[in-house]
Backbone as a ProteinNet text record, in pm:
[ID]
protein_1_A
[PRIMARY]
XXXXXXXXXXXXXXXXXXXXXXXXXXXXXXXXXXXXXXXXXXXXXXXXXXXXXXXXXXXXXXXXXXXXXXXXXXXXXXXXXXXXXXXXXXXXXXXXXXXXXXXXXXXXXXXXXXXXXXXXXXXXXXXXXXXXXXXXXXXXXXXX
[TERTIARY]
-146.3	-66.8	31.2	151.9	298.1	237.3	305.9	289.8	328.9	481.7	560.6	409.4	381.7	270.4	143.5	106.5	3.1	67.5	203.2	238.3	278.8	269.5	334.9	182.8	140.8	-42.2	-103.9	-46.1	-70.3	35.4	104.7	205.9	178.4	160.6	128.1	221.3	170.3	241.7	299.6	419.3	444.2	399.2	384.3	236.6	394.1	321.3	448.1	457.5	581.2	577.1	616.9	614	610.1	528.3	548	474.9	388	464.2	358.9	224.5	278.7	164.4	56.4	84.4	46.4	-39.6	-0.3	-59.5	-178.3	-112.7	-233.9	-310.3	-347.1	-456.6	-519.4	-438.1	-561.5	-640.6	-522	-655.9	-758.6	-732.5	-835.7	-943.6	-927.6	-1011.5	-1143.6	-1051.1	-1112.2	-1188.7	-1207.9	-1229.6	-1370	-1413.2	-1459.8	-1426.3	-1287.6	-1245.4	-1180.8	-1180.2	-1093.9	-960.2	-841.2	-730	-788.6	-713.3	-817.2	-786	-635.5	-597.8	-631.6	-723.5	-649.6	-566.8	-509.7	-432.7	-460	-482.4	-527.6	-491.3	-544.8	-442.8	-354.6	-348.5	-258	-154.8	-144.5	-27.9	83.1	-17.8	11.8	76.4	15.6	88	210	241.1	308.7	447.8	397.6	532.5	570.6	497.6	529.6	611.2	573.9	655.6	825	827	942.3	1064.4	953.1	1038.2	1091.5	976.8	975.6	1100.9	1124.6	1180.6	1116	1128	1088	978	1033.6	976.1	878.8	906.5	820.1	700	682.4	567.8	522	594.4	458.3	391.7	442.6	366.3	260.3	195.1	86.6	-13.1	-6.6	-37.5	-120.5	-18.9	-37.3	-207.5	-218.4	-355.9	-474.6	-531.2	-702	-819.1	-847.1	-959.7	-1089.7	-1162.8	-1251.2	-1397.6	-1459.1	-1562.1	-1689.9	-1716.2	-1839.4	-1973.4	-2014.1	-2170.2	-2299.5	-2374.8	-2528.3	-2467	-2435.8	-2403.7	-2518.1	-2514.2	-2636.1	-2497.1	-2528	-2468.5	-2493.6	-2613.4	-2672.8	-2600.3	-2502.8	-2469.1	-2274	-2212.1	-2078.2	-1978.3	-1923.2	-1857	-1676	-1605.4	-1445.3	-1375.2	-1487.1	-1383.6	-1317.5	-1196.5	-1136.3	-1116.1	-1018.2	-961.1	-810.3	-726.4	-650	-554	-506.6	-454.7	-524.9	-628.7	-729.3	-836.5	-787.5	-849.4	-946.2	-1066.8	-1121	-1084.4	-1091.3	-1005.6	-1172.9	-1205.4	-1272.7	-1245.5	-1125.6	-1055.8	-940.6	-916.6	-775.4	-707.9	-546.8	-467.7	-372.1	-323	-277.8	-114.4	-34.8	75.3	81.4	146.4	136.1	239.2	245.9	289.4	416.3	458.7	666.2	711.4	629.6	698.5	706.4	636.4	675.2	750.7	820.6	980.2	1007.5	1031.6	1163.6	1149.1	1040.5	1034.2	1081.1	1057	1089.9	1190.7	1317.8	1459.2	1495.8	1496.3	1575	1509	1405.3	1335.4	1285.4	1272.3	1278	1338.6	1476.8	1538.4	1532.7	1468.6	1430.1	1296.3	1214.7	1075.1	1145.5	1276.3	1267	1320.1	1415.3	1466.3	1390.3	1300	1177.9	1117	1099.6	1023.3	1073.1	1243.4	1312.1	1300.6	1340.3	1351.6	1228.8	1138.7	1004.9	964.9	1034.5	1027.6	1096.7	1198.2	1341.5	1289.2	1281.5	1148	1056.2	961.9	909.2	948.8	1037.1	1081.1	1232.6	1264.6	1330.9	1202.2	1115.5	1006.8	981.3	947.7	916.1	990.8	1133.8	1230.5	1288.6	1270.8	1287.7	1147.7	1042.9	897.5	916	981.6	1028.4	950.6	909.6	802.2	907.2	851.1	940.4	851.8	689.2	638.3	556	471.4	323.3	227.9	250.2	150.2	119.2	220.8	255.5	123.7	147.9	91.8	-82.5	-120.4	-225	-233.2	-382.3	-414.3	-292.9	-245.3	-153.7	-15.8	-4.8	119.1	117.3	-35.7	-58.7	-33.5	-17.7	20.7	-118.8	-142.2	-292.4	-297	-422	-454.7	-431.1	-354.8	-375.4	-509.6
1929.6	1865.5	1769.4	1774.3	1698.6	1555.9	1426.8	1349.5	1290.7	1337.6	1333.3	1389.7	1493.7	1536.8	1379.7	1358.8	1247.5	1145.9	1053	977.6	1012.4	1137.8	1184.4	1174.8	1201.3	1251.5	1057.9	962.7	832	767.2	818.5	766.3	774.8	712.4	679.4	818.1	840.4	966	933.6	949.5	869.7	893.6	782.8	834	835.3	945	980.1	887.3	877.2	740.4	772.6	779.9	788	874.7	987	1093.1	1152.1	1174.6	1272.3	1148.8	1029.9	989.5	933.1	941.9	930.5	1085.2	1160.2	1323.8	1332.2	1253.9	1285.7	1196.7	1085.7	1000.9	1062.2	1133.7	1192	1274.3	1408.9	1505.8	1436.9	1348.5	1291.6	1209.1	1124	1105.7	1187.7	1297.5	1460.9	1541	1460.8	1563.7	1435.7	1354.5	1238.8	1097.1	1138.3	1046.5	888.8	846.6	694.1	688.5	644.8	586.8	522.2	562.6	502.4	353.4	328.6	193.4	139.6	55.3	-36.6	-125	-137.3	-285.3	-391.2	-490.2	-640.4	-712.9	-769.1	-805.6	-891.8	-1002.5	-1101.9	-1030.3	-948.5	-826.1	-766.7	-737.1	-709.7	-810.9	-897.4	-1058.2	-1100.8	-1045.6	-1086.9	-1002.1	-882	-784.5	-826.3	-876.7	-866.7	-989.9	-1066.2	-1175.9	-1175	-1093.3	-1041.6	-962.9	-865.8	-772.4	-840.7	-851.3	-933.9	-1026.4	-1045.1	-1171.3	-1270	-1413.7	-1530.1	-1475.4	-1496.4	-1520.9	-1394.7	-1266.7	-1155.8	-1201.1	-1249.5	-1260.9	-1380.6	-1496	-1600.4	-1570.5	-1445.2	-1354.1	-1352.5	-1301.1	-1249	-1352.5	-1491.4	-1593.7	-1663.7	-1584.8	-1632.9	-1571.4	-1451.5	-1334.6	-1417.2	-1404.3	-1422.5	-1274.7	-1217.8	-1136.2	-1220.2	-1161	-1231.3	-1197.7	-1272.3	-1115.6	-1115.2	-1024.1	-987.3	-956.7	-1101.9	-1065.5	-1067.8	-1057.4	-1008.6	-975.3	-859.1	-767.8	-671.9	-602.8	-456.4	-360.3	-293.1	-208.9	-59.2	-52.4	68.2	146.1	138.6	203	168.8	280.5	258.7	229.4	104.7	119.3	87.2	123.5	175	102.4	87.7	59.5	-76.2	-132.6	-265.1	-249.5	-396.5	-401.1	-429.6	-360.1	-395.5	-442.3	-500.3	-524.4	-587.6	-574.6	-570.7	-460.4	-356.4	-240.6	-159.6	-193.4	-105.6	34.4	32.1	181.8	253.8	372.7	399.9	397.7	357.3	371	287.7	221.2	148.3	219.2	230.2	265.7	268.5	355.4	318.6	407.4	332.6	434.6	580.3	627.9	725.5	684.2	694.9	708	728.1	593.1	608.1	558.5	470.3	408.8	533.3	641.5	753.3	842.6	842	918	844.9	702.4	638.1	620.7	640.7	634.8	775.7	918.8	999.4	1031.1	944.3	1011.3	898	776.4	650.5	565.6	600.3	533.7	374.7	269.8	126.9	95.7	111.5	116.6	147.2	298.7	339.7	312.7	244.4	217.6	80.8	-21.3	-155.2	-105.1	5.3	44.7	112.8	166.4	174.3	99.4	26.5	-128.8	-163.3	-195.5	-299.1	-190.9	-70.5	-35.2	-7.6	-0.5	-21.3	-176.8	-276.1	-445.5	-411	-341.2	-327.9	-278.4	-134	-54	-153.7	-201.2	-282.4	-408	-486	-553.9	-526.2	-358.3	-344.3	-249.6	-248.8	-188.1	-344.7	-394.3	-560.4	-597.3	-633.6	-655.3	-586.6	-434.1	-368.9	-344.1	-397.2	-377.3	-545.7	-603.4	-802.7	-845.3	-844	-931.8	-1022	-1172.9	-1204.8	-1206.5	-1187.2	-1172.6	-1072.5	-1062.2	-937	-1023.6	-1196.8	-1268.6	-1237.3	-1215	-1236.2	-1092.4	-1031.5	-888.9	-836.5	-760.3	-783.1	-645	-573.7	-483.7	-481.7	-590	-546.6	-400	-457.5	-432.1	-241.8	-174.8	-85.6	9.5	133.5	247.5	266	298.6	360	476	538.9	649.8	776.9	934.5	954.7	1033.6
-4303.6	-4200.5	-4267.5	-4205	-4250.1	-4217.4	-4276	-4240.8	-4120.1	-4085.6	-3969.8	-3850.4	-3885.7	-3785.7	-3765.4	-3842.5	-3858.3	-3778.3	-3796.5	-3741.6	-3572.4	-3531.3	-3418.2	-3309.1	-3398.5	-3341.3	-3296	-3341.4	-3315.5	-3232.1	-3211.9	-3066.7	-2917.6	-2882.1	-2735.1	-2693.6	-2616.5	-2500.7	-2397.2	-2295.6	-2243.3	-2117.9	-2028	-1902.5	-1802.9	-1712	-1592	-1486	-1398.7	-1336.8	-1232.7	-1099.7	-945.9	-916.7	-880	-784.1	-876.4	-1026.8	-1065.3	-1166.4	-1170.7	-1215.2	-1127.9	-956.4	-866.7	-833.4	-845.7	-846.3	-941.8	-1091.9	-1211.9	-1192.3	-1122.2	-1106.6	-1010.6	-863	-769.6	-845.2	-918.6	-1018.5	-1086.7	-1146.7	-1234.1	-1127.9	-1022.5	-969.7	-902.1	-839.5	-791.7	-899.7	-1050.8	-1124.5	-1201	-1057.9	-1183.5	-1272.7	-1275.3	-1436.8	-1373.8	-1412.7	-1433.8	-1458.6	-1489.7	-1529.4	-1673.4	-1765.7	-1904.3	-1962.4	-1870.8	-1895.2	-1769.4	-1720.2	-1572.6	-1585.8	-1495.1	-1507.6	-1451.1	-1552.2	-1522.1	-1389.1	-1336.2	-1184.3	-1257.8	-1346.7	-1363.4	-1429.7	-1482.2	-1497	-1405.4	-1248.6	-1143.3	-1070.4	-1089.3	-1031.7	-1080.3	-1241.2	-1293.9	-1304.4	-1250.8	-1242.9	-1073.6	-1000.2	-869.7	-830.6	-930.2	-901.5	-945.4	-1052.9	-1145.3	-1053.5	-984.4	-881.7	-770.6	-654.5	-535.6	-527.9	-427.3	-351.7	-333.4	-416.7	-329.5	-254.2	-128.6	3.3	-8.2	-37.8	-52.9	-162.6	-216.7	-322.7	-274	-202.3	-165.3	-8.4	43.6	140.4	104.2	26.7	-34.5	-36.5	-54.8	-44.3	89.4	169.5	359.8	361.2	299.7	387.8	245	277.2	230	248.4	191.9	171.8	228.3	332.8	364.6	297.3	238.5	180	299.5	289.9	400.3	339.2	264	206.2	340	269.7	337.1	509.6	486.9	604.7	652.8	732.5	755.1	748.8	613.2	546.8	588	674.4	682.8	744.9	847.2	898.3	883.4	832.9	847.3	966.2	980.5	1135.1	1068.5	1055.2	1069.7	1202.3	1305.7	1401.3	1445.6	1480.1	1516.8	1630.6	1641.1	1840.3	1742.8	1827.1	1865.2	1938	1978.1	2098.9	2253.5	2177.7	2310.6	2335.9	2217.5	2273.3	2142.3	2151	2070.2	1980.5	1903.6	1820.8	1715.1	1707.7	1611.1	1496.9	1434.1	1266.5	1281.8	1190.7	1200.4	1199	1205.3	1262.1	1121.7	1049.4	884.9	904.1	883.1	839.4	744.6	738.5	638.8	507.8	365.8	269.3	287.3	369.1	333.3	256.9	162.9	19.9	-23.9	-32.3	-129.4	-104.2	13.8	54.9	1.7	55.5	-35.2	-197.8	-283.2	-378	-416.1	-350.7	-430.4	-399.7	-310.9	-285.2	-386.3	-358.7	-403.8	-487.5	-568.8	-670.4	-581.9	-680.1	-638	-482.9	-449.6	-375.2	-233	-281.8	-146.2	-92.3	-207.7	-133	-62.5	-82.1	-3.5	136.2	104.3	256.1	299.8	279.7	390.2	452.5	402.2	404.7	509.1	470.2	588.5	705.1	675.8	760.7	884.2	819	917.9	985	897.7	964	1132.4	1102.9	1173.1	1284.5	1292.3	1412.6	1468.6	1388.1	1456.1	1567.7	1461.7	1543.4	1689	1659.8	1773.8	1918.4	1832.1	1944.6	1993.9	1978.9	2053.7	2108.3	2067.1	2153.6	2289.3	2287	2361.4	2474.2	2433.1	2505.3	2595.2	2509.7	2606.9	2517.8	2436.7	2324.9	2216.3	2188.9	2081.6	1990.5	1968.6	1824.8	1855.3	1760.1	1736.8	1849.7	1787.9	1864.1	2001.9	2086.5	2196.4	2274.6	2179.8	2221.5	2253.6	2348.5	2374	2451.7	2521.7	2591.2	2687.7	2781.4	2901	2805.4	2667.6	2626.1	2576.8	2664	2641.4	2774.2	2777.1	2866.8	2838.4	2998.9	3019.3	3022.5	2949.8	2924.8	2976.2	2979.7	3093.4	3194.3
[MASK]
++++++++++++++++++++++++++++++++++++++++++++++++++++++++++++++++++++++++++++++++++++++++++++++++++++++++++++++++++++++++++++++++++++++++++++++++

C-alpha cells in the first residue's frame, strides 16, 4: 500500500448533511446502531446561539422541561386537553422544516417557520381571537 493510500485511509469522511444524513441516521437507528459522534448539548447551544436571532434563542429560555419522577409508569397514556378538549395523542405537525430545508437549505427552513407563525396567527385573527391564550373548547366546531 502507497503511502498516499495510508494517509487517505485516516481522513475523516465527510458525514452527509440535510436529508440524506437525516435518512442515514433513520437506517442506522432501524438497524440497531447509534450516531457514533453525539453532539454535546453545549455545542448545540452554542451553534444555536450563532444562528438564531436574539429574541429566537432566548425563547428557549421561556419553556422548562418538567420532569415527571415517581410516576405509575405501567401503563402508557399519550393523551392531553386541548383546548378544553381531551385528545388521545398530541397533535404534532408534520416535517416542514424539511421542505423548506430541501428546496431552500437554511432559508427555507426560517420561511417555513414564519410562515407557519403567520397561518397561525391569521387563523386567530380571522376566528376574533387576539392570542392562543384567549382560546378554549367554545373555540371548537362540534363534532358531526
Amino acid at each position: 500500500m502507497t503511502d498516499s493510500r495510508k494517509t487517505d485511509a485516516k481522513k475523516p469522511q465527510p458525514v452527509p448533511t440535510g436529508p440524506e444524513r437525516e435518512l442515514q441516521l433513520y437506517a442506522q437507528g432501524l438497524a440497531g446502531g447509534k450516531p457514533s459522534v453525539p453532539v454535546p448539548l453545549d455545542l448545540l447551544e452554542q451553534k444555536a446561539k450563532e444562528i438564531l436571532a436574539p429574541r429566537a434563542y432566548e425563547a428557549f429560555y421561556q419553556w422548562r422541561i418538567v420532569p415527571r419522577m415517581l410516576r405509575d409508569v405501567a401503563k402508557r397514556d399519550l393523551s392531553v386537553e386541548l383546548l378544553g378538549v381531551g385528545l388521545p395523542a398530541p397533535i404534532l405537525l408534520g416535517r416542514l422544516y424539511m421542505w423548506g430545508l430541501a428546496v431552500a437549505g437554511e432559508q427555507g427552513v426560517r420561511d417555513v417557520l414564519l410562515n407557519l407563525i403567520a397561518d397561525c396567527d391569521l387563523t386567530l385573527a380571522l376566528s376574533g381571537y387576539t392570542s392562543c391564550r384567549e382560546l378554549d373548547s367554545s373555540a371548537l366546531a362540534p363534532s358531526p
